[in-house]
Biopython code that builds the backbone (N, CA, C, O; Angstrom):
import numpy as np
from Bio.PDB.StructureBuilder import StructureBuilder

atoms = [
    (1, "UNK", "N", (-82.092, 144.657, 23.886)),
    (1, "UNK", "CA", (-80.648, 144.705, 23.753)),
    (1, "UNK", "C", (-80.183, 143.502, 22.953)),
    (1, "UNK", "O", (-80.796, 142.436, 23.003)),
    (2, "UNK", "N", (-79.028, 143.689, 22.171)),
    (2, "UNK", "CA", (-78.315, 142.967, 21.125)),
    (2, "UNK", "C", (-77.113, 142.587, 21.538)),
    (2, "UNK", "O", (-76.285, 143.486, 21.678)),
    (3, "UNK", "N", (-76.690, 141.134, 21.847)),
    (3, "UNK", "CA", (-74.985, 141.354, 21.800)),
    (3, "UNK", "C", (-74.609, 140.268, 20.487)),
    (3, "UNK", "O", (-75.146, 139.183, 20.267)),
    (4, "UNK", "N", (-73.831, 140.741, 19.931)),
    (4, "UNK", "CA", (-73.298, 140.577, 18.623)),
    (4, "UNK", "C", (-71.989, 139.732, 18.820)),
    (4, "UNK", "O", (-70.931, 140.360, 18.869)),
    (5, "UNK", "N", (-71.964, 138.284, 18.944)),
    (5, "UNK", "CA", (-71.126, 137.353, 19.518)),
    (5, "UNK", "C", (-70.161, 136.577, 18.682)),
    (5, "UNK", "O", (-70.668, 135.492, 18.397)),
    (6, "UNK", "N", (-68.921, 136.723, 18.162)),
    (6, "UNK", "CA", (-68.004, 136.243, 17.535)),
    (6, "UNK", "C", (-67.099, 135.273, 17.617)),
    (6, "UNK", "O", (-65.998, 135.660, 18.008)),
    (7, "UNK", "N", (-67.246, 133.619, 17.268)),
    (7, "UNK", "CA", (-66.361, 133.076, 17.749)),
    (7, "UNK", "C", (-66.068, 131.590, 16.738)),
    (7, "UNK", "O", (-66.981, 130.846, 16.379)),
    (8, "UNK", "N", (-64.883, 131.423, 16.464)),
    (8, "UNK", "CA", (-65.004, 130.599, 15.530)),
    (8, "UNK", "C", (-63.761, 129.254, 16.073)),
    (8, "UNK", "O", (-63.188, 129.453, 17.144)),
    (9, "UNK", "N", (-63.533, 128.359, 15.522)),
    (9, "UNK", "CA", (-62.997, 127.250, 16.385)),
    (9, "UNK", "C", (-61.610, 127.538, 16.498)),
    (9, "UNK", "O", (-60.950, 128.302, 15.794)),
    (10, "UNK", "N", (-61.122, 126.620, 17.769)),
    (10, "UNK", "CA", (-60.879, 127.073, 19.191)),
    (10, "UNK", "C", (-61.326, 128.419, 19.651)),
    (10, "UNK", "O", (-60.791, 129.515, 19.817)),
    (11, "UNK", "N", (-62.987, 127.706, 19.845)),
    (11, "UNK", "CA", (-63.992, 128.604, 20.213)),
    (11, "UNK", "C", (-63.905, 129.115, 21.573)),
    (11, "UNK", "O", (-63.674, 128.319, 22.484)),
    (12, "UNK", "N", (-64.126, 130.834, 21.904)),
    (12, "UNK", "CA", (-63.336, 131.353, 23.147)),
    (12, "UNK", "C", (-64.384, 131.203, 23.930)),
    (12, "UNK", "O", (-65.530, 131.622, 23.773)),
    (13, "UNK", "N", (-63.791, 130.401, 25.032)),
    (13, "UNK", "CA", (-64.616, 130.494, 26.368)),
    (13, "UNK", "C", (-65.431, 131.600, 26.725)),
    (13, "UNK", "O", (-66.577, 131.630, 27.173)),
    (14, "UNK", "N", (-64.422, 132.735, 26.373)),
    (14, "UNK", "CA", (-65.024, 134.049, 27.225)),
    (14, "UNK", "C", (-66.285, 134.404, 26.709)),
    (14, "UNK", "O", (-67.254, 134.859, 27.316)),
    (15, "UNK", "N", (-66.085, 134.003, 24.891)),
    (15, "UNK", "CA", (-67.375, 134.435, 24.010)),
    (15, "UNK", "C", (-68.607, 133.942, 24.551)),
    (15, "UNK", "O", (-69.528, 134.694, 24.873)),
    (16, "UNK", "N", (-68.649, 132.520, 24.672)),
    (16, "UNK", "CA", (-69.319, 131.620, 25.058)),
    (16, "UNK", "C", (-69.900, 132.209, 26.712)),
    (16, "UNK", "O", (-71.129, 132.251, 26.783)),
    (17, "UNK", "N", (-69.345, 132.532, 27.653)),
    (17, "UNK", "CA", (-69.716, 132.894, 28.791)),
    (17, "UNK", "C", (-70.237, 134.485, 28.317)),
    (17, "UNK", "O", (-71.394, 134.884, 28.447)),
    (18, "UNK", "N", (-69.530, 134.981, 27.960)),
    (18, "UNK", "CA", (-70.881, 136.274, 27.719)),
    (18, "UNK", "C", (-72.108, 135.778, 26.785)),
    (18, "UNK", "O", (-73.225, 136.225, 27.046)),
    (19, "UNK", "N", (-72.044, 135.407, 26.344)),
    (19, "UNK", "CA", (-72.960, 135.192, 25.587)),
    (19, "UNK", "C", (-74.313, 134.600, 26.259)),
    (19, "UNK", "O", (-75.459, 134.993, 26.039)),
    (20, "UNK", "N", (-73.923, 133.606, 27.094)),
    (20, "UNK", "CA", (-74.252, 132.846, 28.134)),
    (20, "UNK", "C", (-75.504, 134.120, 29.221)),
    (20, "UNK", "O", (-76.697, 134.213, 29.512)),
    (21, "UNK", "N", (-74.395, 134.738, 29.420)),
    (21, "UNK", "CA", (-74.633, 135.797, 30.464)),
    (21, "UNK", "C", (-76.030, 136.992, 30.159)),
    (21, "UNK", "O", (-76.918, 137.359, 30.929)),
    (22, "UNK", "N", (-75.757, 137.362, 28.744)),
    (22, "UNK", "CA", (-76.352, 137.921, 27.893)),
    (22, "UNK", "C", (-77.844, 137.480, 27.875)),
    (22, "UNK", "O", (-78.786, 138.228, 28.138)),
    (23, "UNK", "N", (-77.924, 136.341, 27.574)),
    (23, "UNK", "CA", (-79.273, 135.303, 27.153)),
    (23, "UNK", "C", (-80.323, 135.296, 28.025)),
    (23, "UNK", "O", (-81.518, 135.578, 27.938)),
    (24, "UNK", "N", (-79.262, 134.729, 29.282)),
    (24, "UNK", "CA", (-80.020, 135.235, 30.767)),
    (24, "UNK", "C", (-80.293, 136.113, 31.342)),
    (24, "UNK", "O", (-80.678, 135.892, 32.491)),
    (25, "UNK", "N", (-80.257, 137.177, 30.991)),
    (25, "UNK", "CA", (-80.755, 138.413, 30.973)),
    (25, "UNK", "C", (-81.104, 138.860, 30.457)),
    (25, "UNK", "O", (-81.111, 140.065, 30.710)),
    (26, "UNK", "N", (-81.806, 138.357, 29.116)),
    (26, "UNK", "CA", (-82.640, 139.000, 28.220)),
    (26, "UNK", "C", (-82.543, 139.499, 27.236)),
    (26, "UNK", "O", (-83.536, 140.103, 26.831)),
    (27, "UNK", "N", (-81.081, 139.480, 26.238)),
    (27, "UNK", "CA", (-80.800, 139.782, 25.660)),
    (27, "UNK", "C", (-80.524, 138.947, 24.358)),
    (27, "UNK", "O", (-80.024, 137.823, 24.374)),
    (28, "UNK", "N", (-80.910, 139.630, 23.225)),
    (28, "UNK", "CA", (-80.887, 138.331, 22.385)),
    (28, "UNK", "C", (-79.348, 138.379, 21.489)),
    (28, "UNK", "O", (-79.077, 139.392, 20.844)),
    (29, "UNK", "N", (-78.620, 137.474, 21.515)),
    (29, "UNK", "CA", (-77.945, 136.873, 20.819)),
    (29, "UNK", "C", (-77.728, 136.409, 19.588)),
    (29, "UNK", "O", (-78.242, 135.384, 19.140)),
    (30, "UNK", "N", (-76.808, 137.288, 18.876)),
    (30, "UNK", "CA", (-76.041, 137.304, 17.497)),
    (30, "UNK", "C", (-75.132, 137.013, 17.379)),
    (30, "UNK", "O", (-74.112, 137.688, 17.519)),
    (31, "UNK", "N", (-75.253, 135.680, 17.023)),
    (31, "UNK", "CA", (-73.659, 134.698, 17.253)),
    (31, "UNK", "C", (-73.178, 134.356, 15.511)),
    (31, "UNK", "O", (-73.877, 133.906, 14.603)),
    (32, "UNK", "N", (-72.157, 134.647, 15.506)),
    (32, "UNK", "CA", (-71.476, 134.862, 14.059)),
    (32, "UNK", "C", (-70.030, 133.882, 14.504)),
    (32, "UNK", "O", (-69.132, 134.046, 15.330)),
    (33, "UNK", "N", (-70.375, 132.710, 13.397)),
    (33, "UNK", "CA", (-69.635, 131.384, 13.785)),
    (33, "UNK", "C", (-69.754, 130.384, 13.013)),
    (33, "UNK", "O", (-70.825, 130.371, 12.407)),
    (34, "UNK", "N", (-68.770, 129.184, 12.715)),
    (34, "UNK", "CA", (-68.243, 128.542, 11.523)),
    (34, "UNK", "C", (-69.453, 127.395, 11.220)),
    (34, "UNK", "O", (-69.698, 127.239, 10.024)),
    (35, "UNK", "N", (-70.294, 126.515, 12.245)),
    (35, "UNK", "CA", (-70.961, 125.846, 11.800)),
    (35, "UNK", "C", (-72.346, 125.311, 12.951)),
    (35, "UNK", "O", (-72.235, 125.375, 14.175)),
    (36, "UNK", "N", (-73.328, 124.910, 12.383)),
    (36, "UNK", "CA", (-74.203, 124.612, 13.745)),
    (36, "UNK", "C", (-73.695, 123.454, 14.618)),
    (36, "UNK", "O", (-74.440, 123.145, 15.548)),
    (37, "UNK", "N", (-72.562, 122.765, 14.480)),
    (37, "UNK", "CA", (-71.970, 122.564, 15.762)),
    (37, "UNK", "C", (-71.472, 122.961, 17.054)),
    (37, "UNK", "O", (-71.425, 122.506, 18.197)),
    (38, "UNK", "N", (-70.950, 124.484, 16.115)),
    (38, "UNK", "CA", (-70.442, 125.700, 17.524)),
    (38, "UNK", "C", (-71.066, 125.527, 18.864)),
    (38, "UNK", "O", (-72.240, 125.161, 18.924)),
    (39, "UNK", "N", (-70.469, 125.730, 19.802)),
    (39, "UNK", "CA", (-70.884, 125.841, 20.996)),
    (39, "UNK", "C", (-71.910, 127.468, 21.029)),
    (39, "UNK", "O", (-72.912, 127.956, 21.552)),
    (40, "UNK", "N", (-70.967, 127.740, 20.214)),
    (40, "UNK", "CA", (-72.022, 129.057, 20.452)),
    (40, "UNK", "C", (-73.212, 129.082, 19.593)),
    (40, "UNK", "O", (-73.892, 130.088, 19.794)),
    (41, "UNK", "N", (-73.578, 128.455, 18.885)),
    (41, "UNK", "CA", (-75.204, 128.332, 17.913)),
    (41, "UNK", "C", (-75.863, 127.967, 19.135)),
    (41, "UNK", "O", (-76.708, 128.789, 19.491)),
    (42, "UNK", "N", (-75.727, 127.038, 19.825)),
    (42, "UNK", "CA", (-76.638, 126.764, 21.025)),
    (42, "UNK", "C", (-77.105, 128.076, 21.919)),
    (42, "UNK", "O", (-78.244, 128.470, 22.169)),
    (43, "UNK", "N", (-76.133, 128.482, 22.217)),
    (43, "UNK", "CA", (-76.702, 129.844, 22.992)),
    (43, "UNK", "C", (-77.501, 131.256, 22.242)),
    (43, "UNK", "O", (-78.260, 132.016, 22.844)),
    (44, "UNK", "N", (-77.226, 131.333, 21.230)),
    (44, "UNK", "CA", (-77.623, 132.169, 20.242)),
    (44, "UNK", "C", (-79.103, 131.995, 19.882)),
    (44, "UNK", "O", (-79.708, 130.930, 19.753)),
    (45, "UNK", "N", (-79.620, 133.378, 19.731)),
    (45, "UNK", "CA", (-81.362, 133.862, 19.358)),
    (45, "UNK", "C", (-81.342, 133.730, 17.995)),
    (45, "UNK", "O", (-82.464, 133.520, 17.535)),
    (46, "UNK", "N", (-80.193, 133.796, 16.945)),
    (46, "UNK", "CA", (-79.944, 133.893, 15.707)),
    (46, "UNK", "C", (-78.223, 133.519, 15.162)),
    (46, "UNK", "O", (-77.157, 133.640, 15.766)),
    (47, "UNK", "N", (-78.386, 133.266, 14.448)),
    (47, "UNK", "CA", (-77.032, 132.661, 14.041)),
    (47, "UNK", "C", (-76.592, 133.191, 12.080)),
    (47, "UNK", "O", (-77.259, 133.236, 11.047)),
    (48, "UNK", "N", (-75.410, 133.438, 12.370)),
    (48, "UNK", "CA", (-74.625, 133.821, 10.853)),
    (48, "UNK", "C", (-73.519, 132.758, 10.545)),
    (48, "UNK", "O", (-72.425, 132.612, 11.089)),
    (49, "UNK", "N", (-74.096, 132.057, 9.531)),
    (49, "UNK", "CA", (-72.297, 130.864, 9.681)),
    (49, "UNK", "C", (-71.777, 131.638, 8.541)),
    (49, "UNK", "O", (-72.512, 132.204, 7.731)),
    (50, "UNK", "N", (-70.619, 131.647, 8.504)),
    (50, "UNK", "CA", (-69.168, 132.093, 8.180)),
    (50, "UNK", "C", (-68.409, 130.596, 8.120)),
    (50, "UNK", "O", (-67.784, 130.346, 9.151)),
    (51, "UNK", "N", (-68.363, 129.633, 7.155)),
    (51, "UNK", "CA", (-67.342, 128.577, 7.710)),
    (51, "UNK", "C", (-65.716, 128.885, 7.255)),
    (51, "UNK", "O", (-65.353, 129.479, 6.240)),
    (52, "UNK", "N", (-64.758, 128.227, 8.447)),
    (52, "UNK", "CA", (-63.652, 129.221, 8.748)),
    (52, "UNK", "C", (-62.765, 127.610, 7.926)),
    (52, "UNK", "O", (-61.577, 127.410, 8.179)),
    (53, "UNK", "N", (-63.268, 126.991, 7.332)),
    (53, "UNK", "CA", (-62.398, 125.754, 6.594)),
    (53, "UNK", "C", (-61.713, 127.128, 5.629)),
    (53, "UNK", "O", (-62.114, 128.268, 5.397)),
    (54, "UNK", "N", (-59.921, 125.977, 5.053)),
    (54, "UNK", "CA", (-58.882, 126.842, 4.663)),
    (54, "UNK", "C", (-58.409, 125.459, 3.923)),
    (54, "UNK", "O", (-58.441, 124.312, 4.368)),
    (55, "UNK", "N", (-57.940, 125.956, 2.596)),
    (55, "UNK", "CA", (-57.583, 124.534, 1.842)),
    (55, "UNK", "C", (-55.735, 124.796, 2.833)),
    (55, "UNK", "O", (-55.161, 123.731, 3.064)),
    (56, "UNK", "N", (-55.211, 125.716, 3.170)),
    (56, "UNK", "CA", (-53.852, 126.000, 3.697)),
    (56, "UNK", "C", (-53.849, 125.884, 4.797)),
    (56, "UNK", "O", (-53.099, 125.060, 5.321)),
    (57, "UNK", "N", (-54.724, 126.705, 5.566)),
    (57, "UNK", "CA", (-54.471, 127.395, 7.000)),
    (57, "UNK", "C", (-55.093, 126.409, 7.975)),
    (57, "UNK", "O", (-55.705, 125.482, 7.444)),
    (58, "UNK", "N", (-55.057, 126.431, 9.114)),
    (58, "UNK", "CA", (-56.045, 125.572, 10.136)),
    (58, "UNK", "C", (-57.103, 125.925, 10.480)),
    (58, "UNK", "O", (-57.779, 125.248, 11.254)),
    (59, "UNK", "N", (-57.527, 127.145, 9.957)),
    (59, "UNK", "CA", (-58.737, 128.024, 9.990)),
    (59, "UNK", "C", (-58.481, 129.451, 9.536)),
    (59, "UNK", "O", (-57.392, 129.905, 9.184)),
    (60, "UNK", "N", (-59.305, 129.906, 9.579)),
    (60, "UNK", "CA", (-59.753, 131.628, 8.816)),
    (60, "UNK", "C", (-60.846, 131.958, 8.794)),
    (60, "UNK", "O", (-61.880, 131.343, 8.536)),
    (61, "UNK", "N", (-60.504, 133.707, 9.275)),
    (61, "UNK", "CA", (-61.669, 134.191, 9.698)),
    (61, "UNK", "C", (-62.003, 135.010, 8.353)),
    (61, "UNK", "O", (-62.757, 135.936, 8.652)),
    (62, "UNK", "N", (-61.740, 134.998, 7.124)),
    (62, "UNK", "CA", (-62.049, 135.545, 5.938)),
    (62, "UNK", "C", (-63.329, 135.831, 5.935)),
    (62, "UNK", "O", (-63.811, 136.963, 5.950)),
    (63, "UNK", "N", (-63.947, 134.731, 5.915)),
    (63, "UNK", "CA", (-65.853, 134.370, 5.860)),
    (63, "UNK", "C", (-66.213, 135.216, 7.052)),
    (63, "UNK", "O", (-67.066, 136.011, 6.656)),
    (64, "UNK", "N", (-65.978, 135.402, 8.237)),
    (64, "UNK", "CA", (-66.374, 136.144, 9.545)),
    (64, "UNK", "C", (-65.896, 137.379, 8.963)),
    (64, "UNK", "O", (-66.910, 137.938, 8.545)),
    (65, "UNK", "N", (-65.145, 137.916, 8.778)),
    (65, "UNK", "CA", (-64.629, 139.755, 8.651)),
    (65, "UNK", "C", (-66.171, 139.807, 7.636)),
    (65, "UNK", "O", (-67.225, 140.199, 8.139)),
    (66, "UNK", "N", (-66.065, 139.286, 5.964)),
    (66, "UNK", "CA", (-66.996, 139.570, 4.901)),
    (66, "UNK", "C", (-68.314, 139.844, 6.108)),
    (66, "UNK", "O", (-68.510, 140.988, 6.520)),
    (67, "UNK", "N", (-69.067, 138.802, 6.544)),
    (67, "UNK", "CA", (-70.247, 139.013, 7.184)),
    (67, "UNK", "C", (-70.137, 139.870, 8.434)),
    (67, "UNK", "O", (-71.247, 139.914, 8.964)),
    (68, "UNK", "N", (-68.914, 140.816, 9.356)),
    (68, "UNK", "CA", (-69.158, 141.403, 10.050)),
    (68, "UNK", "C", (-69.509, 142.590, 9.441)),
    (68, "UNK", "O", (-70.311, 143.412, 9.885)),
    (69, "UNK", "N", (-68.664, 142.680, 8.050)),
    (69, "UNK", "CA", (-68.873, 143.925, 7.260)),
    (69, "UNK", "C", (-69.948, 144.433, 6.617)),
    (69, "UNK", "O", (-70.325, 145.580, 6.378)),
    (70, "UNK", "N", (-70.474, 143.070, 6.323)),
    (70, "UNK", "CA", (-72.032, 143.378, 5.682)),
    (70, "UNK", "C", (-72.979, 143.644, 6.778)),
    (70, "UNK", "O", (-73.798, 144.536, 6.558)),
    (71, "UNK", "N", (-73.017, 143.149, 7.717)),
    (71, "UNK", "CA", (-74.152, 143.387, 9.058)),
    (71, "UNK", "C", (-73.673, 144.884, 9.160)),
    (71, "UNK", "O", (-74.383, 145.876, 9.329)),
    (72, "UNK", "N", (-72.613, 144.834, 9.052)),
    (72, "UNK", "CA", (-72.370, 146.460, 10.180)),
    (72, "UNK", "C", (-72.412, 148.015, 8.828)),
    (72, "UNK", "O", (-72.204, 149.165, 9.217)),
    (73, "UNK", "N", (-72.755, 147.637, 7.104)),
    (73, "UNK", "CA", (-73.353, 148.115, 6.180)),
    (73, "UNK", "C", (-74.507, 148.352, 6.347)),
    (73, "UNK", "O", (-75.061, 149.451, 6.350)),
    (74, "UNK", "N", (-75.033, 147.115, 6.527)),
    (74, "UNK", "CA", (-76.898, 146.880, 6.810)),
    (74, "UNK", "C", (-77.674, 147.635, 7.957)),
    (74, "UNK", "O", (-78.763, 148.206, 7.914)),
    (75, "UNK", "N", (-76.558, 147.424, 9.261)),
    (75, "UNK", "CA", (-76.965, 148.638, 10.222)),
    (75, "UNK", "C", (-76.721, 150.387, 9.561)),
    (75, "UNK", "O", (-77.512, 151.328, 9.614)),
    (76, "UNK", "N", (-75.320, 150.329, 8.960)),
    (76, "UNK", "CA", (-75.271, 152.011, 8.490)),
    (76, "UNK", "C", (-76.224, 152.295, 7.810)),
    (76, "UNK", "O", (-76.774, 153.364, 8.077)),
    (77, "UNK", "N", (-76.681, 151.606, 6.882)),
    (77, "UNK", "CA", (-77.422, 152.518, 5.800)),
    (77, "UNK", "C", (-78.891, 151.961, 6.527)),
    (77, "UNK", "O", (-79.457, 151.763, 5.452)),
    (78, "UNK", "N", (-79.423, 151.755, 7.053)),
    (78, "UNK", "CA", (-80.256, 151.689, 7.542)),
    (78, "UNK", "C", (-81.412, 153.044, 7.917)),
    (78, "UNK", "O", (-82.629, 153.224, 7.931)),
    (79, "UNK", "N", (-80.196, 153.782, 8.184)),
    (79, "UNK", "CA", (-80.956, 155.376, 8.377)),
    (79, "UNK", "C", (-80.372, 156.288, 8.129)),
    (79, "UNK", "O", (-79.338, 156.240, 8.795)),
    (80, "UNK", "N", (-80.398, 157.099, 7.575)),
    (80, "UNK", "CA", (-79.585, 158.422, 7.436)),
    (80, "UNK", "C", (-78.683, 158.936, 8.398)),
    (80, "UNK", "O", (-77.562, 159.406, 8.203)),
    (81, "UNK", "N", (-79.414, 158.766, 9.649)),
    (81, "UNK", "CA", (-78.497, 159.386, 11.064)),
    (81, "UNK", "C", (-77.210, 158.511, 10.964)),
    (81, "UNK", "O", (-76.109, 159.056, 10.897)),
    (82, "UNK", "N", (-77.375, 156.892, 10.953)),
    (82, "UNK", "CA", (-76.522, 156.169, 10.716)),
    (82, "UNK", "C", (-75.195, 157.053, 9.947)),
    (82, "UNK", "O", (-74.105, 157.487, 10.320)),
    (83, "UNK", "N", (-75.994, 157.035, 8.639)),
    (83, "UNK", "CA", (-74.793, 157.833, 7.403)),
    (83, "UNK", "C", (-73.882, 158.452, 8.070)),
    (83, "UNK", "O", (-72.705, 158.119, 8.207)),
    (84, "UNK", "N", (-74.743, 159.896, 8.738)),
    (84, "UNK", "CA", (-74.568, 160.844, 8.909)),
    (84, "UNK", "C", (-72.974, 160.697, 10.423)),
    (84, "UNK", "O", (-71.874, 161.232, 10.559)),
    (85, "UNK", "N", (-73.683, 159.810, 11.107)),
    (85, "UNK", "CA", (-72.588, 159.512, 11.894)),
    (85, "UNK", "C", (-71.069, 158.944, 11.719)),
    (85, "UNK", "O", (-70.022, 159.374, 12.204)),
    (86, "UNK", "N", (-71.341, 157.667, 10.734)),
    (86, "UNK", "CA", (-70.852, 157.351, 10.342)),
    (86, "UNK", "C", (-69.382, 158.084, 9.539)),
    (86, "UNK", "O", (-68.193, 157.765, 9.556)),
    (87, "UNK", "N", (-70.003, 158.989, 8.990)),
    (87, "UNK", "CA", (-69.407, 160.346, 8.220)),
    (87, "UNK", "C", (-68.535, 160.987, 9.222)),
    (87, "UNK", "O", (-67.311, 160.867, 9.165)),
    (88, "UNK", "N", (-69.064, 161.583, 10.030)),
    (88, "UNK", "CA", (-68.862, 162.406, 10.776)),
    (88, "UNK", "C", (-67.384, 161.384, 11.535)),
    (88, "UNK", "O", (-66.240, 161.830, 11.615)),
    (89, "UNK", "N", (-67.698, 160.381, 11.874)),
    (89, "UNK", "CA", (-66.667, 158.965, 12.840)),
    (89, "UNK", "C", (-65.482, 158.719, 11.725)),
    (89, "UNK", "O", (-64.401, 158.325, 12.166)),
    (90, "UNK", "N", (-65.595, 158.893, 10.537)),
    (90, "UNK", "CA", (-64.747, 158.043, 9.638)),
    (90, "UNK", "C", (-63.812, 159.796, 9.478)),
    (90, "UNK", "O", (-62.603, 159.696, 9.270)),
    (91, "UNK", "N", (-64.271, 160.941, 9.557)),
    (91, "UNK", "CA", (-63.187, 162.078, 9.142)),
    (91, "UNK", "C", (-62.481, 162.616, 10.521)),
    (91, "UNK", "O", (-61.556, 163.428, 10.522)),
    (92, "UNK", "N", (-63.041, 162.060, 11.648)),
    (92, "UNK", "CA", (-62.151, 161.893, 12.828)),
    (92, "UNK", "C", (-60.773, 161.237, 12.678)),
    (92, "UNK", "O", (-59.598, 161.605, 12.673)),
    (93, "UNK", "N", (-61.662, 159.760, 12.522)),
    (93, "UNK", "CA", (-60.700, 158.947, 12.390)),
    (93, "UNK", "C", (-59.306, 158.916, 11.613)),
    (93, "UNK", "O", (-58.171, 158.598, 11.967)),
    (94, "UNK", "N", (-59.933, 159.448, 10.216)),
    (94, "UNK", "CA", (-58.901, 159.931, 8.821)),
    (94, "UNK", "C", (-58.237, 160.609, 9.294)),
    (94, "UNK", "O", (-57.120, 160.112, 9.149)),
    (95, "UNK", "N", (-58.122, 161.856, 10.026)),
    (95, "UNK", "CA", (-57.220, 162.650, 10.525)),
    (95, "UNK", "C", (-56.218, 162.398, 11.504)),
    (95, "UNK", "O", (-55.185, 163.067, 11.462)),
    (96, "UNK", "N", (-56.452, 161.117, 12.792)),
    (96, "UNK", "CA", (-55.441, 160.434, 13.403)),
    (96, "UNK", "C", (-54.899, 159.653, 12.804)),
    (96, "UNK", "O", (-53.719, 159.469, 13.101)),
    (97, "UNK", "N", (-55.536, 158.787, 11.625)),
    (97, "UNK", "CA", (-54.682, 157.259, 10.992)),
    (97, "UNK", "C", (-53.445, 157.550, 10.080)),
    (97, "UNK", "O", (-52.293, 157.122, 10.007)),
    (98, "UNK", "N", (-54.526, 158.857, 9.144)),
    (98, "UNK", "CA", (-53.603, 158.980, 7.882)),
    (98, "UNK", "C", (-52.864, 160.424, 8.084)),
    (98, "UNK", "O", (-52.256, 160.981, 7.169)),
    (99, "UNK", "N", (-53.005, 160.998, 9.505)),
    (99, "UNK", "CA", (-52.397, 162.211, 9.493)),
    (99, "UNK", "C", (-52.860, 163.491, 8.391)),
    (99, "UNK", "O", (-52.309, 164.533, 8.033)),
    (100, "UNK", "N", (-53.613, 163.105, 8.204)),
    (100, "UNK", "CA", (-55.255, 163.983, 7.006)),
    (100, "UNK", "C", (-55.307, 165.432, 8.430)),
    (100, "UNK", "O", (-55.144, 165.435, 9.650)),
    (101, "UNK", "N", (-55.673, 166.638, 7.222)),
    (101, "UNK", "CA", (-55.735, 167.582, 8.282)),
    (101, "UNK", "C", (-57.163, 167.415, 9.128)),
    (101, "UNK", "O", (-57.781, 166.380, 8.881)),
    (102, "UNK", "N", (-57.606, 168.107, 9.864)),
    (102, "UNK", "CA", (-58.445, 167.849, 11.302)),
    (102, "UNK", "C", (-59.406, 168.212, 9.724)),
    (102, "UNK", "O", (-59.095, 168.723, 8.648)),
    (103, "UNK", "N", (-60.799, 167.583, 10.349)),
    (103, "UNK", "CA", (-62.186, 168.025, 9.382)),
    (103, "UNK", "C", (-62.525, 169.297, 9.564)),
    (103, "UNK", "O", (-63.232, 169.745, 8.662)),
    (104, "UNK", "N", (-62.214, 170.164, 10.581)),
    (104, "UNK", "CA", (-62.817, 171.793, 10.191)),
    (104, "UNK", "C", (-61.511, 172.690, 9.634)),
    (104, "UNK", "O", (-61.645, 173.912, 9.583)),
    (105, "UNK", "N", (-60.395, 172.144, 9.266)),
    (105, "UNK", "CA", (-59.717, 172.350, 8.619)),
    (105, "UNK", "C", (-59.628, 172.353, 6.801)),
    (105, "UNK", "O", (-59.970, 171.291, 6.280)),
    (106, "UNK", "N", (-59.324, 173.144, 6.142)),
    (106, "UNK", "CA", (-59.467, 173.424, 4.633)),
    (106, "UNK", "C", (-58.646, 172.220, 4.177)),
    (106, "UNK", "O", (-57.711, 172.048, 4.960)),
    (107, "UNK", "N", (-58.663, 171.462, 3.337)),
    (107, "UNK", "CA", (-57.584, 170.570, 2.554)),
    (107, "UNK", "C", (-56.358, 171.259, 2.137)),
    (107, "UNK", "O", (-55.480, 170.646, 1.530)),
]
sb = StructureBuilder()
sb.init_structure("model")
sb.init_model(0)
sb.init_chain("A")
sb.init_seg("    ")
for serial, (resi, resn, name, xyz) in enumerate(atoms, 1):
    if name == "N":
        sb.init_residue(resn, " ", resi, " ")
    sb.init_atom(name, np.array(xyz, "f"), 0.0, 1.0, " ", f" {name:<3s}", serial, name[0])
structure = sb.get_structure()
């Protein structure tokens, strides 16, 4: 088992305690976070930095969205079934967001 752990500074407790929780039970840890200072690199089996510095802002998760998007690419195309689901999840979806007719429906 995988938990896929997100947390960047004013780093969330809660992340940190699952994550925590996770470890100790055997699960390895994918912590996606701004620098190997994080509290959460320590707990983590593997680590993705994203640094959340902002020449404006006090932080940003810009760098974190890009790399959730690419991991969660890297899992889709990974296998066809992936695709295939994927497909199948995204013309659901199209039909509640954008009010798109239902998928066994004709255009």
């Amino acid at each position: 088992d995988v938990l896929v752990a997100i947390s960047l500074p004013r780093y969330s407790s809660d992340a940190l305690r699952l994550a925590r929780v996770a470890r100790d039970r055997g699960a390895r840890v994918l912590a996606i976070t701004d620098s190997p200072a994080s509290p959460l690199s320590r707990l983590a089996t593997e680590t993705l930095f994203a640094p959340a510095g902002h020449p404006v802002l006090p932080g940003s998760a810009t760098a974190a969205v890009a790399v959730v998007e690419a991991l969660a690419t890297a899992v889709m195309v990974a296998s066809p079934a992936h695709v295939a689901r994927a497909r199948r999840l995204t013309a659901a979806t199209a039909a509640y967001l954008a009010g798109a007719p239902d998928a066994g429906e004709p255009a």
